[in-house]
Each structure stands twice: as C-alpha cells, then as structure tokens.
Short mmCIF file of the C-alpha atoms (twelve columns), coordinates in Angstrom:
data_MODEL
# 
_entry.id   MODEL 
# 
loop_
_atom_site.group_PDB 
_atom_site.id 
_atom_site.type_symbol 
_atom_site.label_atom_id 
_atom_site.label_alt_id 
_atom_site.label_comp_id 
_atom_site.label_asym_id 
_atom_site.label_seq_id 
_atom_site.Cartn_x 
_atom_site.Cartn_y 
_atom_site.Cartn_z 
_atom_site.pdbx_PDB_model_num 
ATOM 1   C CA . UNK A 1   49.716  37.547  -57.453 1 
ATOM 2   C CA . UNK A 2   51.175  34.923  -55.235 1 
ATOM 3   C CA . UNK A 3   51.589  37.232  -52.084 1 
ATOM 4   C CA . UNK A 4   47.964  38.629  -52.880 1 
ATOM 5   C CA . UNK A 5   46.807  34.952  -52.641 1 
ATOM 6   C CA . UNK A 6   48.926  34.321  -48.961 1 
ATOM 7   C CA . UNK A 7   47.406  37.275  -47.834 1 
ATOM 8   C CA . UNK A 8   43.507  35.940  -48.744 1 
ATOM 9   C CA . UNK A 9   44.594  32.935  -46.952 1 
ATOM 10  C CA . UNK A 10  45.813  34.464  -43.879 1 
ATOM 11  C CA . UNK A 11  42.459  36.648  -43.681 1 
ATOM 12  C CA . UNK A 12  39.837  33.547  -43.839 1 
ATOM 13  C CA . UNK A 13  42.259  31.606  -41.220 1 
ATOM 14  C CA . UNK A 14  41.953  34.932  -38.661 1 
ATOM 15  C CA . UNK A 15  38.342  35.260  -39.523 1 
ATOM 16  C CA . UNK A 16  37.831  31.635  -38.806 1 
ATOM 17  C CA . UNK A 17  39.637  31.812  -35.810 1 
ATOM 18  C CA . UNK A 18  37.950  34.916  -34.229 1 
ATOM 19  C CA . UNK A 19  34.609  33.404  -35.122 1 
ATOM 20  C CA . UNK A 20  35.186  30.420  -32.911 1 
ATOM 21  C CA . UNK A 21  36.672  32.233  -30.433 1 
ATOM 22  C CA . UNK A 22  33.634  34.351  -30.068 1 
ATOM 23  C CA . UNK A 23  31.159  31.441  -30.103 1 
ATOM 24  C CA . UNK A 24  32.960  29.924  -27.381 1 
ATOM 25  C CA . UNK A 25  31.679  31.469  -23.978 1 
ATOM 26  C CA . UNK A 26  33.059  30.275  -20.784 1 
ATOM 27  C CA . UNK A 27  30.492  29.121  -18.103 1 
ATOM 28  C CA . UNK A 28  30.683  32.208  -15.146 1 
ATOM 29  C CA . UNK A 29  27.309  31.063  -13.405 1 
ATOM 30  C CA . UNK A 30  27.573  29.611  -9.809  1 
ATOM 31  C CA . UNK A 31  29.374  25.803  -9.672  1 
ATOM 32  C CA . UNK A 32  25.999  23.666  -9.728  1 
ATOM 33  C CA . UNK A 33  24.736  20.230  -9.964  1 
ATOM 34  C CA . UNK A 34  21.860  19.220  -12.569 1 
ATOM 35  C CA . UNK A 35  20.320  16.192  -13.304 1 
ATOM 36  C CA . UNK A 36  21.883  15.093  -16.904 1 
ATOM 37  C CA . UNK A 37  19.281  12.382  -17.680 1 
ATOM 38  C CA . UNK A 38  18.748  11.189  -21.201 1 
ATOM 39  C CA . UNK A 39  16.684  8.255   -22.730 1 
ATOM 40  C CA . UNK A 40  19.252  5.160   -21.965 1 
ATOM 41  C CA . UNK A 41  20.789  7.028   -18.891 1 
ATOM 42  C CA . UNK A 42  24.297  7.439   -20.050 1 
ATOM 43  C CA . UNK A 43  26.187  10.577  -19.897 1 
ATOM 44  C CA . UNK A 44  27.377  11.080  -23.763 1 
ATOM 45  C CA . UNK A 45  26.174  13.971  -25.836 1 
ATOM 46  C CA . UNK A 46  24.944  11.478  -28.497 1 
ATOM 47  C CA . UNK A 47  22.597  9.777   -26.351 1 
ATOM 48  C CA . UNK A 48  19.805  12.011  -26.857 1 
ATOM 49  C CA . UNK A 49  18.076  15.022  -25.379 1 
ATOM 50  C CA . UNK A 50  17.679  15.590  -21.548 1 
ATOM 51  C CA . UNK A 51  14.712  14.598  -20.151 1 
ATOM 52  C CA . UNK A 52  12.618  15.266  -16.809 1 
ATOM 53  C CA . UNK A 53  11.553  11.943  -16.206 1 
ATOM 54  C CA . UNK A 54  11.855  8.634   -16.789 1 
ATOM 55  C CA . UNK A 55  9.589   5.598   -16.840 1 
ATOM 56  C CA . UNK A 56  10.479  2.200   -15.557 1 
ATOM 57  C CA . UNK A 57  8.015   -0.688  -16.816 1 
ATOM 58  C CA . UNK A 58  8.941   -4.071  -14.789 1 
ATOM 59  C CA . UNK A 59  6.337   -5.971  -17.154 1 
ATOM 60  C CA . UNK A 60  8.468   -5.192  -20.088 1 
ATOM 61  C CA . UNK A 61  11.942  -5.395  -18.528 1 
ATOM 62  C CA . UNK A 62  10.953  -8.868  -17.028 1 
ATOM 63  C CA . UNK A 63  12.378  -7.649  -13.939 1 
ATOM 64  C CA . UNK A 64  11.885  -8.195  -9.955  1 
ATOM 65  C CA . UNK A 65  14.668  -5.596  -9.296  1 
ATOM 66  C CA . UNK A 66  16.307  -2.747  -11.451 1 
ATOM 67  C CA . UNK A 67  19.510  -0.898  -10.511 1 
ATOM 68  C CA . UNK A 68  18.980  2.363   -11.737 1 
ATOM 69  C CA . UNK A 69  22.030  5.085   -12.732 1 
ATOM 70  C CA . UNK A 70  21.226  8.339   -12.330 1 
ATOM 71  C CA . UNK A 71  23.558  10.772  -14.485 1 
ATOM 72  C CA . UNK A 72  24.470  14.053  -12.154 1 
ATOM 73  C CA . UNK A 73  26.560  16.477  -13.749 1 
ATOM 74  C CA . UNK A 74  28.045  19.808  -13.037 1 
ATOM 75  C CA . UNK A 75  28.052  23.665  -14.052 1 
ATOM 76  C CA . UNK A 76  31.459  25.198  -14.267 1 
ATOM 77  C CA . UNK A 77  34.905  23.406  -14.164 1 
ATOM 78  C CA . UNK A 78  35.940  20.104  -12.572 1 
ATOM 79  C CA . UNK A 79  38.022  20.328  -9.219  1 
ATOM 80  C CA . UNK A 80  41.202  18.654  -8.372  1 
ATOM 81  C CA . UNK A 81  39.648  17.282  -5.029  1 
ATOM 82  C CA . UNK A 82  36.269  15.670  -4.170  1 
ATOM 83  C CA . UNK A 83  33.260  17.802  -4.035  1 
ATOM 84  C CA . UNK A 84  29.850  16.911  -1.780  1 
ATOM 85  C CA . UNK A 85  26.353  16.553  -3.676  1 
ATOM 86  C CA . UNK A 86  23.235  15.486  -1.934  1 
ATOM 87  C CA . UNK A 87  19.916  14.090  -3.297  1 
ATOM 88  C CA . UNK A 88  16.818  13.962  -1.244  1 
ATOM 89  C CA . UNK A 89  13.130  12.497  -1.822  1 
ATOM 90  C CA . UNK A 90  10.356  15.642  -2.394  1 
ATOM 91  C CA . UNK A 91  7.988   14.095  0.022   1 
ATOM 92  C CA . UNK A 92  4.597   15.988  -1.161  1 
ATOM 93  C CA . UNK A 93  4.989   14.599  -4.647  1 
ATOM 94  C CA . UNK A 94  6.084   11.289  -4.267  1 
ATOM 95  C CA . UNK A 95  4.099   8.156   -3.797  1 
ATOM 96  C CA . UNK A 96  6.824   5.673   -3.748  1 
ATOM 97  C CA . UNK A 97  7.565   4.021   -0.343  1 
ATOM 98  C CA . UNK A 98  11.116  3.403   0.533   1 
ATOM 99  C CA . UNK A 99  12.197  0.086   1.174   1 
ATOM 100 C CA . UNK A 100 8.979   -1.094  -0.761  1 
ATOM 101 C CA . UNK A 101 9.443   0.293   -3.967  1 
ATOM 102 C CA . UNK A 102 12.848  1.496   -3.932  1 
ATOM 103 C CA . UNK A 103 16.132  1.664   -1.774  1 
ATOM 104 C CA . UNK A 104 16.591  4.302   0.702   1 
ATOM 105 C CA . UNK A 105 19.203  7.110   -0.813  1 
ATOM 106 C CA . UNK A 106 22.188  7.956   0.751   1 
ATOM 107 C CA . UNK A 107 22.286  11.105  2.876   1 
ATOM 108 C CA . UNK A 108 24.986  12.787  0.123   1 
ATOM 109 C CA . UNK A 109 27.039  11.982  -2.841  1 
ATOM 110 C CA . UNK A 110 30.440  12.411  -4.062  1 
ATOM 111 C CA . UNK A 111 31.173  14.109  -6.877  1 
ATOM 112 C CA . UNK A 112 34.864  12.811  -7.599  1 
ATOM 113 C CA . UNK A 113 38.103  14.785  -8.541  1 
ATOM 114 C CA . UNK A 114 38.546  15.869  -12.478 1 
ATOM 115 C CA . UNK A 115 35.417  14.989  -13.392 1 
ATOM 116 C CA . UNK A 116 32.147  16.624  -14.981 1 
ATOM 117 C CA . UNK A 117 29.373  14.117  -13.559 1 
ATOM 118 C CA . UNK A 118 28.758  11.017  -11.959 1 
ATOM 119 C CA . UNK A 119 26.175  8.395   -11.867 1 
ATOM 120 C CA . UNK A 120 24.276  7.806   -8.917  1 
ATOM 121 C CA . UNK A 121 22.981  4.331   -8.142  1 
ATOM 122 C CA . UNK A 122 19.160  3.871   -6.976  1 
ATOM 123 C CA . UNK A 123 17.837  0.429   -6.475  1 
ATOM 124 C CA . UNK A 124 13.649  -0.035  -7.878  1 
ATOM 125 C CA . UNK A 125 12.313  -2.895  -6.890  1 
ATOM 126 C CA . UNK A 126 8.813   -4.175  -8.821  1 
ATOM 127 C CA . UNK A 127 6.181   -4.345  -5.052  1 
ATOM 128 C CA . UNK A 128 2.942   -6.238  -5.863  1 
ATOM 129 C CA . UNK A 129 0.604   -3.056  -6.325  1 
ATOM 130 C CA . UNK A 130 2.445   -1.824  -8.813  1 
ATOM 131 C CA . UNK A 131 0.276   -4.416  -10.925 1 
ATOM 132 C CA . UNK A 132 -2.207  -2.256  -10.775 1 
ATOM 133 C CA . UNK A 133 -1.143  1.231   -9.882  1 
ATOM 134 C CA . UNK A 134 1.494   3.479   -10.943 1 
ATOM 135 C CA . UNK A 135 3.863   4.919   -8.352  1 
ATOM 136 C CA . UNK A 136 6.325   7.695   -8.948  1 
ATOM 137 C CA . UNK A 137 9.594   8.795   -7.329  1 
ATOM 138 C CA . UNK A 138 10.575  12.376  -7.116  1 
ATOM 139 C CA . UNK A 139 14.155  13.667  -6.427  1 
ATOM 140 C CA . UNK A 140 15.993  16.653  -5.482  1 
ATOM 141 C CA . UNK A 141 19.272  18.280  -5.785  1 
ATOM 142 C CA . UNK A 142 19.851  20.163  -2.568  1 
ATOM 143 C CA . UNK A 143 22.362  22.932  -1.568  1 
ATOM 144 C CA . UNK A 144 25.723  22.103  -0.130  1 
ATOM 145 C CA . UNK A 145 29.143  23.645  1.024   1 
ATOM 146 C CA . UNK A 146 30.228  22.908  -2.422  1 
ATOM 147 C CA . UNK A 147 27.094  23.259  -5.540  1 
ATOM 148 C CA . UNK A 148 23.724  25.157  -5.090  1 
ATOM 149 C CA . UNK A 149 21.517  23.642  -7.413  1 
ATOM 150 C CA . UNK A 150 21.473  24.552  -11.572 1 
ATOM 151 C CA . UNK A 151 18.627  24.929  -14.249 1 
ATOM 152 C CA . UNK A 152 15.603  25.476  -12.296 1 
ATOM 153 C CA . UNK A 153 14.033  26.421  -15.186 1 
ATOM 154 C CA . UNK A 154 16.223  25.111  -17.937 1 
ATOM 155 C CA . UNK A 155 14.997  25.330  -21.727 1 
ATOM 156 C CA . UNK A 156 16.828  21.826  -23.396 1 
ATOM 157 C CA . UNK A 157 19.336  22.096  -26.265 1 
ATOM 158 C CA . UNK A 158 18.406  21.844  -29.551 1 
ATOM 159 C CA . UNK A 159 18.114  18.498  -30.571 1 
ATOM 160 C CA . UNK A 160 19.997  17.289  -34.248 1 
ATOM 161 C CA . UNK A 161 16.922  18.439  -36.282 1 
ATOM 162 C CA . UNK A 162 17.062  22.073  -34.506 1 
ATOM 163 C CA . UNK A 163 13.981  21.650  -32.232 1 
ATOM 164 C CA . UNK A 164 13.792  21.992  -29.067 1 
ATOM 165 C CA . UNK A 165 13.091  18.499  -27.735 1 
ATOM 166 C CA . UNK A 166 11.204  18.940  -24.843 1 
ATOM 167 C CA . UNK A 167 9.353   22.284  -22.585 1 
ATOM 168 C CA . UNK A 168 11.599  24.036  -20.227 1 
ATOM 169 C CA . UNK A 169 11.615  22.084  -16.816 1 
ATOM 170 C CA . UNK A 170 13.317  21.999  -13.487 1 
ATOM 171 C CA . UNK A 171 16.891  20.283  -14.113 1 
ATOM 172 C CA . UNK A 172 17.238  19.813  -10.290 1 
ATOM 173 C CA . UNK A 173 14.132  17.412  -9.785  1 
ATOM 174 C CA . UNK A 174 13.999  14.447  -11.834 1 
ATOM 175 C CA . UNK A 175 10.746  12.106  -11.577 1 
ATOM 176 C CA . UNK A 176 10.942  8.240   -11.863 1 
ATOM 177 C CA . UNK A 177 7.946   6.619   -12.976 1 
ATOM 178 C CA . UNK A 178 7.291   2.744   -11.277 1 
ATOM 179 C CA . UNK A 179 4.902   0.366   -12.759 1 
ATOM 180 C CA . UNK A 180 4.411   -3.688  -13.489 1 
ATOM 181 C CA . UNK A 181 1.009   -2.960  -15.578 1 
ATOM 182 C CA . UNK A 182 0.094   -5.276  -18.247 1 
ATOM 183 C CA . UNK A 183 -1.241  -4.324  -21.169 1 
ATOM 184 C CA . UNK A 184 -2.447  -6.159  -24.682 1 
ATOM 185 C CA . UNK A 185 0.793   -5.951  -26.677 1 
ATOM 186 C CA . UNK A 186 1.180   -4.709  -30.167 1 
ATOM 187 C CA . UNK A 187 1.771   -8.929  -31.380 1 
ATOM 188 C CA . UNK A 188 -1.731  -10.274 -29.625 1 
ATOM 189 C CA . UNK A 189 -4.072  -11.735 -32.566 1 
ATOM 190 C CA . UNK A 190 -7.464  -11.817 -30.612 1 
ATOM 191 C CA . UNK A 191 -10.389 -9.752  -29.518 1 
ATOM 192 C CA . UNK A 192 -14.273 -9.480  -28.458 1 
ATOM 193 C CA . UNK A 193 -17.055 -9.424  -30.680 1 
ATOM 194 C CA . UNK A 194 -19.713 -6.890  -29.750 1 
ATOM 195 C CA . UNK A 195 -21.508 -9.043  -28.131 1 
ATOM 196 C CA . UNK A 196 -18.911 -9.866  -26.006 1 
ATOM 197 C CA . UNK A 197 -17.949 -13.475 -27.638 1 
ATOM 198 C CA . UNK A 198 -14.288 -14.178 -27.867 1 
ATOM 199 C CA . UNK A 199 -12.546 -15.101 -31.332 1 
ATOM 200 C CA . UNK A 200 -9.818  -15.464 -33.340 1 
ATOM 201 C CA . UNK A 201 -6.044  -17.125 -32.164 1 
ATOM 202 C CA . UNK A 202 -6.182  -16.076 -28.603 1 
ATOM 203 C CA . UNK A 203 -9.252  -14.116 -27.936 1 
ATOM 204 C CA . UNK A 204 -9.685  -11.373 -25.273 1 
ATOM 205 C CA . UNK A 205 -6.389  -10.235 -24.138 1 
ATOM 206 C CA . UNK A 206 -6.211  -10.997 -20.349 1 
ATOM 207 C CA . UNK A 207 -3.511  -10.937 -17.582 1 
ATOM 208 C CA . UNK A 208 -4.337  -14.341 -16.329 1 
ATOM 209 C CA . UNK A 209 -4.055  -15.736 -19.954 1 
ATOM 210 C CA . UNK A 210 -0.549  -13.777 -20.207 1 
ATOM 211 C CA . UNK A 211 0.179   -15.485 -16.803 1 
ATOM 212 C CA . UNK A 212 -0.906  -18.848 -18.014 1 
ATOM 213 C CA . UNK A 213 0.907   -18.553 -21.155 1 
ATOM 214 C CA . UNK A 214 4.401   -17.722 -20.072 1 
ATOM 215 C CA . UNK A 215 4.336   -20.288 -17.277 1 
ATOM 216 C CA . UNK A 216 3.321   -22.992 -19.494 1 
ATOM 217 C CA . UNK A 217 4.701   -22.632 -22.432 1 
ATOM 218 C CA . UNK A 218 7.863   -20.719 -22.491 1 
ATOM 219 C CA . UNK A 219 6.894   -17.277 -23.804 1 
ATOM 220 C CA . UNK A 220 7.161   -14.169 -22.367 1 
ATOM 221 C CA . UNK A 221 5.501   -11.057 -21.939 1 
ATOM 222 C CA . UNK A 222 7.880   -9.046  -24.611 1 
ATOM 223 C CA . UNK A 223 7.936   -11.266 -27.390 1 
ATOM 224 C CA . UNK A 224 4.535   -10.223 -28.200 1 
ATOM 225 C CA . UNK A 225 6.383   -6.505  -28.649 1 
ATOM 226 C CA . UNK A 226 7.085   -6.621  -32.264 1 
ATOM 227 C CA . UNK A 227 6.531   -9.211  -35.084 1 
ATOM 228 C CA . UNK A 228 10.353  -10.261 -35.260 1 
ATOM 229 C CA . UNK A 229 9.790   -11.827 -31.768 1 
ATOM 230 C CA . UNK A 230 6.420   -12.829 -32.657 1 
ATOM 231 C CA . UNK A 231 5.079   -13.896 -36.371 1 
ATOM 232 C CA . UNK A 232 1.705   -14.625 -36.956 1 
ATOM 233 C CA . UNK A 233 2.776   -18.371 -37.448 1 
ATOM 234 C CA . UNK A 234 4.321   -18.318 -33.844 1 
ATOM 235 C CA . UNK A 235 0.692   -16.833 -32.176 1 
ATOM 236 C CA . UNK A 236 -0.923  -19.977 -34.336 1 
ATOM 237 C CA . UNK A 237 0.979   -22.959 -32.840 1 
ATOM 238 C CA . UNK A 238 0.828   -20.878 -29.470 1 
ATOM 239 C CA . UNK A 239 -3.023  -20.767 -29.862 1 
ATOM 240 C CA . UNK A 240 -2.512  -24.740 -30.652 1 
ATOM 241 C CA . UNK A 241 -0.551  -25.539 -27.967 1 
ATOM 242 C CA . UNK A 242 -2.724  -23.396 -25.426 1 
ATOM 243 C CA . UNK A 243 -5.988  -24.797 -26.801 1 
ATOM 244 C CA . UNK A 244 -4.574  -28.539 -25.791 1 
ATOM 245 C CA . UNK A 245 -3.726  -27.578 -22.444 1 
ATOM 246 C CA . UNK A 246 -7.092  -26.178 -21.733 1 
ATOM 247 C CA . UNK A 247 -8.840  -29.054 -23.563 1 
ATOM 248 C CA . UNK A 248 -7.026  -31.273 -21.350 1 
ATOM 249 C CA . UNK A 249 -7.506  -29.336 -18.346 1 
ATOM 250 C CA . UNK A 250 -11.595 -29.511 -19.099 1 
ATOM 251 C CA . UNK A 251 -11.591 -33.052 -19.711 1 
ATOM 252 C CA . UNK A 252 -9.810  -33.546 -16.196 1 
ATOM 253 C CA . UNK A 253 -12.501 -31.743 -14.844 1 
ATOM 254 C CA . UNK A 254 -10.184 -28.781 -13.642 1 
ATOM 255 C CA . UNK A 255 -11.292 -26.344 -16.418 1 
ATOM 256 C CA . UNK A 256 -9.039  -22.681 -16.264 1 
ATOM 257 C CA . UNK A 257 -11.271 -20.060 -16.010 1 
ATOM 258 C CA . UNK A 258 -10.497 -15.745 -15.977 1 
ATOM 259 C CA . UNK A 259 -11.279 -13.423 -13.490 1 
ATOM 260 C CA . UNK A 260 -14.963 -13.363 -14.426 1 
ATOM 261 C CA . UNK A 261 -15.292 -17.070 -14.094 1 
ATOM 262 C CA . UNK A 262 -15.120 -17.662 -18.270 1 
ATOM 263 C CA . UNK A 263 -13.734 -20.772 -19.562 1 
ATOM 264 C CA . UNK A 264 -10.385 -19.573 -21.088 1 
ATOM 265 C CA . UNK A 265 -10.237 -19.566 -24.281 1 
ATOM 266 C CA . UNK A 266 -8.043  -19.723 -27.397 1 
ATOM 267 C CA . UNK A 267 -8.575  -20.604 -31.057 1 
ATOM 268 C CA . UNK A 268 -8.919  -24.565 -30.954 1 
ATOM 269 C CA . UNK A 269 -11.508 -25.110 -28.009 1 
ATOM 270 C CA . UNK A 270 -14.810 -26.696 -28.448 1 
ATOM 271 C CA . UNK A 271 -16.086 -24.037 -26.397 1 
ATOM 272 C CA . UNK A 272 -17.377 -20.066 -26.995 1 
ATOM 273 C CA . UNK A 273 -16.530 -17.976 -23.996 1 
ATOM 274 C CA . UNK A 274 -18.600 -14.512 -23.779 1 
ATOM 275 C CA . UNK A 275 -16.698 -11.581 -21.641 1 
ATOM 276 C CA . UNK A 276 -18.632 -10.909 -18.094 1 
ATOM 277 C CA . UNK A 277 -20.402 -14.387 -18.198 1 
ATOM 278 C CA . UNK A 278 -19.595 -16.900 -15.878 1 
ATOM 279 C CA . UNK A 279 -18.926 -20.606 -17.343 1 
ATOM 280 C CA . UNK A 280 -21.919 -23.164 -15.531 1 
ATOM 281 C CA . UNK A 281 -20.943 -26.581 -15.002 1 
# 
C-alpha cells in the first residue's frame, strides 16, 4: 500500500512537471525592441496593461516642465554587451514642435548589457497654446545593426480579470498626448441658470476665476479633484473669502471682470452677473 502511494506521488510530480515544461515556450522571433508603456510608466508586470498612448495634463500636474520615462524593452534574451536602439519623431502625425513643446531626442539609445529594457528620458515642457489646444507627440522604434522593430500589430495580454485590456495596436509607435486645458473640476459648487444668471458658491466655472482663485488665495487647480481635497465647507469659506476680495475690489473702483466683461462673481456679492452680458458702469 505504501509503495502504491510513492508511486501516485511520483506520477502527479512528473505530470506537474511536464505540464510546465510545455507551457513554457522560449521566444525564437527576431531580437526586437517594443515600447513597454503602462499607466504610471514603470517597467513591472504589476503595473498594469500596456498601453498605446499616454496623456500628459500640465493643468493637473501643476507643472511648467515634465521629465518623461519612456519604458523600451526587448524580444528575446539580454546580451552581455551594449546593444544600439533608436527612436525617431513620425513627422506626418505629430503636431508637437521640438524645442517648444518638448526636447529634441537623441539620434539613438543604448540598450545596456544584461538587461531586458530601459527607460528613455523625454523632456515635455507645458508652451502657452497648449491652453487651448491639444498637441500630440508620436514616436518610432526604427531598425538598427542590433533590433528590427517588435509587435507591429500586437494583441495585449490578458489583464487579471482575463480580458483583453485594450485593441491590438502598433507596439513600435507610442503617442504622447500634450495639453494645459482647464476644465470645471469634479469639486466646483456653481453653475448658470437658463437664463444665463450665475448662482450658488462660485457660479459659472471660468478660467480667469480659477486664475484669480489660486493666485489669491492659496488653492490650486487639483484640490477641486475630489472631495477629500475639497469639502463643501472648504468651497463655502472660499466663496467667502473670494466674495470680499471682489467686494473690495468694486468699492476701489477696480471691479474684476471675465472674459465677457461680467462682474465676477461668487456667492456673497451684492451683485447678479448674467453669462455673455457685459457689466455697465
């Protein structure tokens, strides 16, 4: 009985073992280069699924400049010597201007000894139009001596819940996405009536009252994300303290008006403000 048992043993072991052995496939494809880019741009398996793009918001990183890493990694084995890479810019799809919106690349990489990626560094820098327009950055793996490009049309692992996380896309291009647009945050208690009045703790949700805000009174932009960076009690003594100012600023006779030439507003003024109308002294 007890040599009957050894011997069940010893079959589920080999089983297991040949199982494995047979899942495990060695890569025999060309030695290629692929852009490994997840959501927080690290090269771990656990930091999500790959992704063709990614977007870069200057608004909500409160940012001027970003230094960008850009995870390239390899098909095939790692090399006991350096290997060349090189990255260029697709010209017909990009609308980013070097040395305005980003840092001119280098004319190749180096992919180092022993290892199965690198990052690549790519300075963004936040140019005045991108207030207003958004520009986009498109790279490409090129052929050398030493990789040809990999994945041109790569179908993403399976994510943890066995989907596939994204469509199948080009591995060897990766898009960058460059923008510094504002827009009314998730936290901002105001709007516009239908006839176009302002109301409630901060009204119509402007730029120049974003601007006006965070120079004056110490907020900024992404507090008004989520309600742990801004309560409903914070937005009241912020429509307080932003009524004064603009009180006092009327009574001085230097009133702040928008865009349109409408008195600011917030909660506490004496005043109603209508969207598209002018204020007349």
């Amino acid at each position: 009985m007890e040599k009957k048992r050894i011997a069940i043993i010893w079959i589920c072991c080999f089983m297991l073992l040949w199982s494995c052995k047979k899942d495990y496939q060695h890569y025999s494809g060309p030695e290629g280069v692929y852009f490994g880019v997840r959501y927080d741009g690290h090269i771990n398996d656990q930091d999500g699924p790959y992704q063709s793009s990614t977007h870069i918001e200057f608004m909500k990183l409160g940012l001027q400049q970003m230094d960008l890493q850009i995870p390239v990694l390899i098909t095939g084995a790692s090399k006991s010597y350096d290997r060349v890479f090189k990255i260029s810019v697709v010209a017909d799809s990009t609308t980013a201007v070097p040395a305005v919106h980003y840092q001119e690349l280098n004319r190749q990489y180096i992919m180092p000894a022993y290892s199965n990626g690198c990052l690549v560094p790519l300075r963004l820098f936040c140019a005045p139009d991108l207030d207003t327009i958004e520009r986009r950055l498109v790279l490409q793996l090129d052929e050398t001596e030493d990789f040809v490009g990999a994945f041109s049309s790569w179908d993403p692992p399976l994510d943890i819940t066995g989907h596939h996380p994204a469509q199948k896309f080009d591995a060897t291009r990766h898009t960058i996405y460059l923008n510094n647009i504002m827009v009314k945050p998730n936290q901002w208690l105001g709007s516009v009536l239908e006839n176009g009045e302002e109301f409630n703790a901060l009204g119509a949700f402007t730029r120049r009252k974003m601007d006006f805000i965070t120079e004056r009174l110490g907020v900024s932009y992404a507090d008004f994300a989520s309600p742990s960076s801004m309560s409903v009690i914070r937005i009241g003594l912020i429509s307080q303290q932003l009524s004064k100012i603009l009180i006092e600023r009327f009574n001085a006779g230097d009133p702040v008006l928008e865009e349109d030439g409408r008195l600011m507003y917030a909660g506490q003024v004496p005043w109603k403000s209508y969207v598209g109308i002018p204020w007349k002294k």
